[in-house]
Structure formats: structure tokens, C-alpha cells
PyMOL commands that place a pseudoatom at each C-alpha (Angstrom):
pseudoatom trace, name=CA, resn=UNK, resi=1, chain=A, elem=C, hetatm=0, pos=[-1.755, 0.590, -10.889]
pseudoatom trace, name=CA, resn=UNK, resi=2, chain=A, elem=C, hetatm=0, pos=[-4.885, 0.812, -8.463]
pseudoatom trace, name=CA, resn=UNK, resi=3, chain=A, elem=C, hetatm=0, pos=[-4.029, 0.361, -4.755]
pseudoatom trace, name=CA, resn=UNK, resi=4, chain=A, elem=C, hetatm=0, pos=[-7.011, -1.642, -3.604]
pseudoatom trace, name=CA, resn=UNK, resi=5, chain=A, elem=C, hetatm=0, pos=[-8.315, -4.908, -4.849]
pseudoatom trace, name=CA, resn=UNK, resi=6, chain=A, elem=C, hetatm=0, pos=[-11.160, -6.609, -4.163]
pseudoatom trace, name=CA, resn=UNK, resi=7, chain=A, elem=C, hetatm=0, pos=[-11.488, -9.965, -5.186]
pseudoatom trace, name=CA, resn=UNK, resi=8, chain=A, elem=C, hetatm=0, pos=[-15.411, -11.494, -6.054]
pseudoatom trace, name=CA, resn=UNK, resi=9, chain=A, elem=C, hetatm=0, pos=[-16.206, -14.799, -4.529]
pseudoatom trace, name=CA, resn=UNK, resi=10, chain=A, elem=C, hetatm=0, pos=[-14.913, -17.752, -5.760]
pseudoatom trace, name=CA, resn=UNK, resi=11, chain=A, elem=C, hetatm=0, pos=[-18.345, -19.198, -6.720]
pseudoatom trace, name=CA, resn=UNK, resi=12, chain=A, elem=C, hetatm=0, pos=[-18.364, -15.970, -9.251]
pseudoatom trace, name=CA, resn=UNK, resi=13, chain=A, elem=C, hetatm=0, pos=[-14.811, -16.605, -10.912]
pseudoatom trace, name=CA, resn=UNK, resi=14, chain=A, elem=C, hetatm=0, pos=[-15.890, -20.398, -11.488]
pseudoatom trace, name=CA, resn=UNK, resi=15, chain=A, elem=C, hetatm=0, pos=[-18.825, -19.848, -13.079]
pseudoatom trace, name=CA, resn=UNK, resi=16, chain=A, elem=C, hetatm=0, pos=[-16.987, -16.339, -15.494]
pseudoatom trace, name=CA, resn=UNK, resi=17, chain=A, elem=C, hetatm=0, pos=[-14.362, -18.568, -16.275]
pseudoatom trace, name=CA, resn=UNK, resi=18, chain=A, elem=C, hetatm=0, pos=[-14.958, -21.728, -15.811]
pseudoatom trace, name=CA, resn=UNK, resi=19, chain=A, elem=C, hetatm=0, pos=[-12.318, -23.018, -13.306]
pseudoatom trace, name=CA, resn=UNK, resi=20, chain=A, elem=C, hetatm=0, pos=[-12.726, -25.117, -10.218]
pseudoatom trace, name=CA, resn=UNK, resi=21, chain=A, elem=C, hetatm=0, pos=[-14.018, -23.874, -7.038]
pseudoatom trace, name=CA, resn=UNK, resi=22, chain=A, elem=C, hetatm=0, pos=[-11.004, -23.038, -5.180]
pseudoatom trace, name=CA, resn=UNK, resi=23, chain=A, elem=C, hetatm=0, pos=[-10.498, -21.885, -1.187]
pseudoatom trace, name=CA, resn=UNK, resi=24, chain=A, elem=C, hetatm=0, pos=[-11.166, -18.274, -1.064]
pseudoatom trace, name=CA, resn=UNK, resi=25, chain=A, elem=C, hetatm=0, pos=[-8.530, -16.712, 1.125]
pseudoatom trace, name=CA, resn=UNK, resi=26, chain=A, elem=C, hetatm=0, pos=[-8.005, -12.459, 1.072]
pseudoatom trace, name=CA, resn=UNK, resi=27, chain=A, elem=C, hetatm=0, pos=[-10.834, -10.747, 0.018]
pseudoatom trace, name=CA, resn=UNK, resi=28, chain=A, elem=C, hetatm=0, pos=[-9.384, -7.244, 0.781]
pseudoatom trace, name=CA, resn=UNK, resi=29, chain=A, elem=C, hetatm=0, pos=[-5.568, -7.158, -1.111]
pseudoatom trace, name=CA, resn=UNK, resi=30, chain=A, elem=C, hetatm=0, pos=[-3.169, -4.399, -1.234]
pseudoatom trace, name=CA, resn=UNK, resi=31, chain=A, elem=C, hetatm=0, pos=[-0.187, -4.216, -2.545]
pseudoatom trace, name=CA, resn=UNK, resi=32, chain=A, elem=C, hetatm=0, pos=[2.295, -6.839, -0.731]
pseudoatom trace, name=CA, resn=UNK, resi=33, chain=A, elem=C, hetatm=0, pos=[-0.948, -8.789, 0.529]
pseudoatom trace, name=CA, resn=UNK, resi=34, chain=A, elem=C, hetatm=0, pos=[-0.958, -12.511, -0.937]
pseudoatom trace, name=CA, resn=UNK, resi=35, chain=A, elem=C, hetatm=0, pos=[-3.934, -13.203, -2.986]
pseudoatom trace, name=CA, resn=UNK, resi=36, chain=A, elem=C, hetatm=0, pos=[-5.656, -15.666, -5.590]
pseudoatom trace, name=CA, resn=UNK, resi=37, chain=A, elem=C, hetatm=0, pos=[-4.917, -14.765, -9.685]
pseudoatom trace, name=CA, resn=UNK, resi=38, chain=A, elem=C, hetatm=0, pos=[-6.274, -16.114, -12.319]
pseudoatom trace, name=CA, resn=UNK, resi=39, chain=A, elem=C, hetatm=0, pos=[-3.521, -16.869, -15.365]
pseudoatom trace, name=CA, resn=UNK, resi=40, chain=A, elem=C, hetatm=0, pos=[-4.684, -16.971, -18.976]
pseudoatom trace, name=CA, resn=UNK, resi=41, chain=A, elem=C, hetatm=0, pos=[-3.170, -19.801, -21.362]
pseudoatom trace, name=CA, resn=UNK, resi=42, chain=A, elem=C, hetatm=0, pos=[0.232, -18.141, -23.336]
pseudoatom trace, name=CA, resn=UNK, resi=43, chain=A, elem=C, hetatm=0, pos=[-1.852, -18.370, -26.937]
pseudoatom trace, name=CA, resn=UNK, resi=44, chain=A, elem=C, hetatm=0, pos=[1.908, -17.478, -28.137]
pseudoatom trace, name=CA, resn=UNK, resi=45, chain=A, elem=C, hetatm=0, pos=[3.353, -20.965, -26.899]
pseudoatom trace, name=CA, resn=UNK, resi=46, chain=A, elem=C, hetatm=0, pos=[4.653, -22.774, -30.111]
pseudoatom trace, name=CA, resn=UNK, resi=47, chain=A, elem=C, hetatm=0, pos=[3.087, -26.070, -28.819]
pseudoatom trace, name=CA, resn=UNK, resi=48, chain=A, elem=C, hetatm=0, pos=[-0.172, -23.941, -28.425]
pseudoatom trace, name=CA, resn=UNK, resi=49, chain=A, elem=C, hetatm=0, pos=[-2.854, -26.344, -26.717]
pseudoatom trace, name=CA, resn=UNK, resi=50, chain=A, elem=C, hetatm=0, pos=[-6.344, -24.210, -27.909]
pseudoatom trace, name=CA, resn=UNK, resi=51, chain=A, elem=C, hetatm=0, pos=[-7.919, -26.937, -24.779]
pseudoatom trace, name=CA, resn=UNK, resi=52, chain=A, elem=C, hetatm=0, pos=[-5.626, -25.216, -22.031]
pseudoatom trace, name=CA, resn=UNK, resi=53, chain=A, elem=C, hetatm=0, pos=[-7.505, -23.399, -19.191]
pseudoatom trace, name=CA, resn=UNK, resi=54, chain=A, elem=C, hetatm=0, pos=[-7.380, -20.327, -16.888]
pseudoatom trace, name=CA, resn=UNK, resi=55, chain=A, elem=C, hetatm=0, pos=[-5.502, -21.154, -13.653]
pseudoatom trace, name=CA, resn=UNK, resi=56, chain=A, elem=C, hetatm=0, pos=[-6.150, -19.994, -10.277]
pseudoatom trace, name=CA, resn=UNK, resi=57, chain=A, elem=C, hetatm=0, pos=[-2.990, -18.890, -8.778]
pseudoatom trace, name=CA, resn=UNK, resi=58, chain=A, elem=C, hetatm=0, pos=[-1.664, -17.440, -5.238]
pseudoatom trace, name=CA, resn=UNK, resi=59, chain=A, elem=C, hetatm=0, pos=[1.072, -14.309, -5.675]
pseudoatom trace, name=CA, resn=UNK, resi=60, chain=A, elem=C, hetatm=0, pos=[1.479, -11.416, -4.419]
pseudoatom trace, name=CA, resn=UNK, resi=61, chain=A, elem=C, hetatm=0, pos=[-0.367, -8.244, -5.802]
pseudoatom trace, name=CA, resn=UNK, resi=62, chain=A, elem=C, hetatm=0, pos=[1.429, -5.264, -6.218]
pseudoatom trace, name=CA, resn=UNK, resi=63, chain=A, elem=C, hetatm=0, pos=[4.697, -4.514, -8.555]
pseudoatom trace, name=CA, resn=UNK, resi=64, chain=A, elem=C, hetatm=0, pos=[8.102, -5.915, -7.017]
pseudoatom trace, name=CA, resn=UNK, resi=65, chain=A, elem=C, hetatm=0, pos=[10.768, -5.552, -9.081]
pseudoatom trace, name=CA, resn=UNK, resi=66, chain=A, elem=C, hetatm=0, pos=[12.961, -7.995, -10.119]
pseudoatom trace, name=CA, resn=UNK, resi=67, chain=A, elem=C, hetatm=0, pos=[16.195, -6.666, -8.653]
pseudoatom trace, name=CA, resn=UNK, resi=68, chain=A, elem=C, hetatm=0, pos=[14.158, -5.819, -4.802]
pseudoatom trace, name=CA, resn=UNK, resi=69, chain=A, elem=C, hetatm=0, pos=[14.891, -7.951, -2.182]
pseudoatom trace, name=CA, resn=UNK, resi=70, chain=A, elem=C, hetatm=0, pos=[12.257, -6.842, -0.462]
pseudoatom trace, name=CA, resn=UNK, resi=71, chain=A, elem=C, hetatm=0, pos=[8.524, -8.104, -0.714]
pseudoatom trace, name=CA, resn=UNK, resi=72, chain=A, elem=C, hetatm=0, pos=[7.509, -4.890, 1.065]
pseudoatom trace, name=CA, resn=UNK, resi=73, chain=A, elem=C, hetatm=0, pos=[8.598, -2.726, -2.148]
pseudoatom trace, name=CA, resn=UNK, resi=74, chain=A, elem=C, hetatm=0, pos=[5.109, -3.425, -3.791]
pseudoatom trace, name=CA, resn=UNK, resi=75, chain=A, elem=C, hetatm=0, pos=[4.106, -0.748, -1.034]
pseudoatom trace, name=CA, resn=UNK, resi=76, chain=A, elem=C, hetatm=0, pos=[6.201, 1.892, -2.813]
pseudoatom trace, name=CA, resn=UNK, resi=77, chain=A, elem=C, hetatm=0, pos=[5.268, 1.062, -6.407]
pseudoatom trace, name=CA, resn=UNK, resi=78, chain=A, elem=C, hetatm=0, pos=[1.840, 1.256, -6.835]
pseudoatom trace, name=CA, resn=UNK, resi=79, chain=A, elem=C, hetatm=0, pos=[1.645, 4.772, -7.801]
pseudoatom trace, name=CA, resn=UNK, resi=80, chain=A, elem=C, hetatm=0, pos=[4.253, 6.268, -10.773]
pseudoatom trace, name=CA, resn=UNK, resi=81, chain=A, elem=C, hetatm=0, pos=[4.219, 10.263, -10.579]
pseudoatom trace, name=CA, resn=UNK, resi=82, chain=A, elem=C, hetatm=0, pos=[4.144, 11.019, -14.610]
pseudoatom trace, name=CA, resn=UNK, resi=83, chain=A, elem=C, hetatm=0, pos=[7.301, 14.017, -13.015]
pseudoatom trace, name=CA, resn=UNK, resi=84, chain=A, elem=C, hetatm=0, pos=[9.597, 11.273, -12.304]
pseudoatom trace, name=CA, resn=UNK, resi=85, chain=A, elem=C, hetatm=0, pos=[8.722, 7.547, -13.522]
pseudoatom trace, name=CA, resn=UNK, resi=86, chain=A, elem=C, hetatm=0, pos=[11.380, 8.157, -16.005]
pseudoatom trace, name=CA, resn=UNK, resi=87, chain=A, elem=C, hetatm=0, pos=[14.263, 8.044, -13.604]
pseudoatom trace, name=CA, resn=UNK, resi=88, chain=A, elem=C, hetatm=0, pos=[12.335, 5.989, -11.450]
pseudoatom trace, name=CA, resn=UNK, resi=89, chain=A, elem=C, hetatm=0, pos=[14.324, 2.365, -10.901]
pseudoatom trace, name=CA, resn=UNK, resi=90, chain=A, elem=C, hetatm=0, pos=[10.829, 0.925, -10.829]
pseudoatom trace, name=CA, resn=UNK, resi=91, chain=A, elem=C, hetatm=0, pos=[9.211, 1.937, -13.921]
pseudoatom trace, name=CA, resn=UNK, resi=92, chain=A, elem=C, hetatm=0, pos=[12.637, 2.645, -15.863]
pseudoatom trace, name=CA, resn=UNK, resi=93, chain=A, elem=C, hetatm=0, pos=[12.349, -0.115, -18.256]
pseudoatom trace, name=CA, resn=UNK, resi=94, chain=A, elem=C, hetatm=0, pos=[8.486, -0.429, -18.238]
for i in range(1, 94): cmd.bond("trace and resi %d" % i, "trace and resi %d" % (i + 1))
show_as sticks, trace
zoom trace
């Protein structure tokens, strides 16, 4: 997983993929930093709607787990070592 993101302006994800303007927040995210998403339709939905559209989103970037408590953990997960990721709690099951 990269460790920087940098988001383009919202007049640029509008006009790619054709949602609303939206309120630009973060530009500069790293992992834990709250930031705007965009979310693609589920196309495997059994009441699949072919009209549905992206959605912009706020979340957090970065890989939490779903057993951390801790929002902070993104900080430590952004980077799996190929010598240990299999032991790793983190990437265990990915």
C-alpha cells in the first residue's frame, strides 16, 4: 500500500466520474488522515441497478484492521515486509 496520497481537485473527480461537486477537504492524506473516496456501485448486488453512481465518501485512508481499537494502527500497516506478512496479524488473512 503507498504511504502518501494526494487527492486531485474536486472539479477533476466530477468531471472523470461524473459526481457532484463536493467540499474538498485534505489534499495531503496519510495513513490515519480522514479523506474523500470515491465508491463504485457493487455490480454483484442481486437487485443490480446498471443507473447507480460513484459516491463520494469521507473514511479514513490507510488499513485498520477489524479487530484494532485503535485508528492510529493505519500508521503501522501501510508497509508488509514480504519476511514476515505471513505471521503478521495484519495481513494474516489478506
Amino acid at each position: 500500500m503507498c504511504s502518501h496520497y494526494e487527492a486531485p481537485s474536486s472539479h477533476q473527480v466530477a468531471e472523470a466520474f461524473g459526481v457532484a461537486l463536493f467540499d474538498q477537504g485534505r489534499l495531503d492524506l496519510w495513513p490515519g488522515y480522514i479523506g474523500l473516496f470515491l465508491r463504485r456501485p457493487d455490480r454483484r448486488a442481486e437487485d443490480n441497478d446498471s443507473s447507480a453512481t460513484m459516491k463520494v465518501l469521507t473514511g479514513s485512508f490507510g488499513l485498520i484492521p477489524s479487530w484494532s481499537k485503535d485508528s492510529k494502527f493505519a500508521k503501522r500497516t501501510y508497509n508488509a515486509r514480504s519476511e514476515t506478512v505471513a505471521e503478521n496479524p495484519s495481513f494474516r488473512h489478506a
